[in-house]
C-alpha positions in Angstrom: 0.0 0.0 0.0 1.5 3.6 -1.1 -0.7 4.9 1.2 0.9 3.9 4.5 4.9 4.7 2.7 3.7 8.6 1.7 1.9 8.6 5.2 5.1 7.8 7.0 7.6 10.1 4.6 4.9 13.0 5.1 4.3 12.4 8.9 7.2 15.2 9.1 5.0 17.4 7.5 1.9 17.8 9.1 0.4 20.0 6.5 1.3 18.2 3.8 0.4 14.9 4.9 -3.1 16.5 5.8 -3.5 17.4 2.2 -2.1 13.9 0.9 -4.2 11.8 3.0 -7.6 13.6 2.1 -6.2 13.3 -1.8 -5.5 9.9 -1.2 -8.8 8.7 0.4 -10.9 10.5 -2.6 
C-alpha cells in the first residue's frame, strides 16, 4: 500500500500529509 509509505515520509509534514491523506482517500 502507497498509502501507508507517503503517510510515514509525510508524517514530518503535518500539513502536507493532511493534504495527501484527504487526496488519497478520494
Amino acid at each position: 500500500m502507497r498509502y501507508r509509505k507517503l503517510q510515514i515520509c509525510l508524517k514530518e509534514k503535518d500539513k502536507v500529509f493532511s493534504n495527501t491523506q484527504t487526496a488519497f482517500e478520494v
